[in-house]
C-alpha positions, 0 to 999 in steps of 0.5 A: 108747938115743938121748938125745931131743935131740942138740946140733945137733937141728932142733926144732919148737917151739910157741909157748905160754904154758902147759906141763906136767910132763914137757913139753921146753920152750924157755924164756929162761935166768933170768939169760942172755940164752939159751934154753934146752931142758929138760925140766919137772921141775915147776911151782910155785905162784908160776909158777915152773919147775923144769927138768930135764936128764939130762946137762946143766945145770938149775934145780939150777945156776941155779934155777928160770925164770919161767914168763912166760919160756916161749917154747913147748913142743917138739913134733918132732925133725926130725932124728931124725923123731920126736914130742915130744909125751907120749904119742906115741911119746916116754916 
């Protein structure tokens, strides 16, 4: 089975200050100045997101982000000519 996402993958990203469980995100490195693409595991009541990755690392290694530090959710692999979108040909 492909990953979603490889290393040098071109994603769509959609600028947003909201975002749901499962969603890819793009969002700013808690203590990096990075970003980062993850998936959401889940987000709290203090607008804190747990991000998750199958391979890679997560908020188990670095925490949880800060909501306020969402950049958009991902929305289509233009390499691998696919959705992101739930529910769109992506599980």
């Amino acid at each position: 089975m492909t990953p979603v996402l490889e290393p040098k993958d071109i994603v769509f990203i959609r600028p947003t200050t909201e975002c749901h469980k499962d969603d890819i995100v793009a969002i700013r490195h808690p203590h990096k100045k990075t970003i980062l693409i993850k998936y959401v595991k889940e987000i709290d009541e203090n607008n804190l997101v747990e991000l998750s990755s199958p391979t890679g690392t997560d908020s188990k290694e670095f925490g949880k982000a800060a909501l306020k530090h969402l950049i958009g959710v991902a929305t289509y692999n233009y390499s691998q000519k696919k959705s992101l979108i739930r529910g769109n040909n992506f599980s």
